[in-house]
C-alpha positions in Angstrom: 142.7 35.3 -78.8 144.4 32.5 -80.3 147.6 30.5 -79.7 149.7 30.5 -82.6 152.9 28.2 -83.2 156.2 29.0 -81.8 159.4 29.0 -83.6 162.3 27.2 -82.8 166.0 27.6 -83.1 167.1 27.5 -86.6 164.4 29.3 -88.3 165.5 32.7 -89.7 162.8 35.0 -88.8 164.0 34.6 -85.0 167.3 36.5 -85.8 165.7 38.7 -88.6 165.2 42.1 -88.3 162.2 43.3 -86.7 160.4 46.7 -87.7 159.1 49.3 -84.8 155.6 49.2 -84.0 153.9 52.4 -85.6 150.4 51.5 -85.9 148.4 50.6 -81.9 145.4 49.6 -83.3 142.8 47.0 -83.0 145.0 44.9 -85.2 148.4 45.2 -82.5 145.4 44.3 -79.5 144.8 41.2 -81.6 148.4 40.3 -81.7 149.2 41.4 -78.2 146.5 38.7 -77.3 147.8 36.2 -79.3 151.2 36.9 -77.5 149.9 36.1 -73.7 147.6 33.3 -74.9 150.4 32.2 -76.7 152.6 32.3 -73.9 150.4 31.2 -71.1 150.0 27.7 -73.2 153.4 27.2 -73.7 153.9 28.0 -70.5 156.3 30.8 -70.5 157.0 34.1 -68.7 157.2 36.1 -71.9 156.9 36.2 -75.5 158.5 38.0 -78.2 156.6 38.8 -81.5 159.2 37.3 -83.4 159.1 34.2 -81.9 155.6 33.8 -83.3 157.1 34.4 -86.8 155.8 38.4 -86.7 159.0 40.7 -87.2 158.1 43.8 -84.5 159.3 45.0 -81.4 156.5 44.3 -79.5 156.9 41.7 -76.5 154.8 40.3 -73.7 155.8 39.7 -70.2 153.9 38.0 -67.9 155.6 36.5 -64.5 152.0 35.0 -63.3 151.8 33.0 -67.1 148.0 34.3 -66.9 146.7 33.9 -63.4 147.2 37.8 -62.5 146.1 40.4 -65.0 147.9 43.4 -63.2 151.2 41.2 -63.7 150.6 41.9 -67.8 153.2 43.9 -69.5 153.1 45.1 -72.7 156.3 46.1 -74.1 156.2 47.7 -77.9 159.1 49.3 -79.4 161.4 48.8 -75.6 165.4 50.0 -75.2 166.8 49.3 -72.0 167.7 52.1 -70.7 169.5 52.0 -67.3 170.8 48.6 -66.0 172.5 48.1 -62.3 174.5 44.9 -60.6 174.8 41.1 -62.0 173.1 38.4 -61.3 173.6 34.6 -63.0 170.0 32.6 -63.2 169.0 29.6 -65.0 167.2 30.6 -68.1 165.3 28.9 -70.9 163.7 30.0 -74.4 160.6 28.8 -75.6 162.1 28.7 -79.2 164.6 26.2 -77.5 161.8 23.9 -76.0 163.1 21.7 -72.8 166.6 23.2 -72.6 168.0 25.5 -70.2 171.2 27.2 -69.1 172.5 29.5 -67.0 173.4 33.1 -68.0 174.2 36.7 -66.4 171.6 39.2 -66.3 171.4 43.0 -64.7 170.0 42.6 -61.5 168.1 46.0 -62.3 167.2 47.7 -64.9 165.0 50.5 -65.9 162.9 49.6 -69.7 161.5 52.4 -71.9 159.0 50.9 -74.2 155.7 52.0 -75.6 151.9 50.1 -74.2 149.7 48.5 -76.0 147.9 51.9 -77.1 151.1 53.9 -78.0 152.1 55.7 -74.6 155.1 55.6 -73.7 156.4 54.9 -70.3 159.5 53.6 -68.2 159.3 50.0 -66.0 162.1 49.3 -63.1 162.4 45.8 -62.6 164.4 43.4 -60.6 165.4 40.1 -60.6 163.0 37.6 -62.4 161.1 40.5 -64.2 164.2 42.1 -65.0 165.5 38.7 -66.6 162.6 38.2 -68.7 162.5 41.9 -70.3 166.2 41.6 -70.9 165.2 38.3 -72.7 162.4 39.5 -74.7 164.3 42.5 -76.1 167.0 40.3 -76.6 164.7 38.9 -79.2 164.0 42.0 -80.1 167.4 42.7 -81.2 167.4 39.0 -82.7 170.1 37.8 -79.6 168.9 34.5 -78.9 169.6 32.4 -75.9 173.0 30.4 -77.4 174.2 33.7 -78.8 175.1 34.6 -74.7 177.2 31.2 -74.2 180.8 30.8 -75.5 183.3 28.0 -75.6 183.1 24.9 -74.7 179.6 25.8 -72.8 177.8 26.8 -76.1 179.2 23.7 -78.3 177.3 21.6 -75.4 174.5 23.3 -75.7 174.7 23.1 -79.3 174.8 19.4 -78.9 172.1 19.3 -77.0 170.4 21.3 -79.7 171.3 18.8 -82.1 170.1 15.6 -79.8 166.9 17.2 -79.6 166.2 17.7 -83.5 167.8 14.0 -83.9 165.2 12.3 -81.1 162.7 14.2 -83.0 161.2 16.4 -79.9 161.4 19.4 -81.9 162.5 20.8 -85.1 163.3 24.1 -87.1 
């Protein structure tokens, strides 16, 4: 395992296109590794391959960031499938270090995806876990955090984009 470098806002491979996952190999293990050590470092609750500059649909989710295996979920080639109630939550993005907002989410959903070694299978989550799928397929559909916010709430957030890459604390 090995932590790679996350991207941040502003670089084009986080809104790219990203292929399906068609090979589970020992190659997609590697990767899924580098996803939850990636993660857990950061820390975060999840991780998108894109985010780590590979274009796939493969995510990771992981609500203990590393502390319980059984909470690791693997989530290659996922459509949400079913999604029930509302529910507004403050959210961050790891490719949008240090800033956080507050968006509406389904309280439930249901998640069809594929596991690490190609089965496929369906997840019902609620609340926090269903947030964070929603947001890793979101990056999976190359939807990003600022693309939920409109108005005058996403030209703050914008500036506060901007005040970030000025100060220097991170840049794209």
């Amino acid at each position: 395992m090995s932590v790679r470098s996350i991207l941040v806002f502003g670089d084009p491979r986080l809104e790219a296109p990203n292929a399906p996952v068609e090979t589970f190999d020992k190659a997609l293990e590697s990767l899924v590794d580098d996803l939850f050590e990636t993660g857990w470092q950061a820390p975060g609750l999840g991780l998108a391959a894109p985010q780590i500059g590979v274009n796939l649909r493969l995510a990771t989710v992981d609500l203990s960031v590393g502390k319980d295996p059984t909470q690791r979920i693997v989530l290659a080639n996922p459509t949400i499938v079913e999604t029930s109630g509302n529910i507004s939550l403050e959210e961050g993005c790891l490719s949008f270090p240090g800033l956080f907002t507050t968006l509406s989410r389904p309280r439930e959903l249901v998640v069809r995806a594929q596991t690490m070694i190609g089965d496929w299978r369906e997840i019902e989550a609620a609340g926090l876990l269903a947030q964070a799928i929603c947001h890793e397929v979101d990056h999976l559909d190359g939807r990003l955090l600022v693309h939920h916010l409109r108005g005058i709430k996403k030209k703050m957030f914008m500036r506060r984009v901007a005040k970030m890459r000025k100060t220097g604390v991170w840049s794209a």
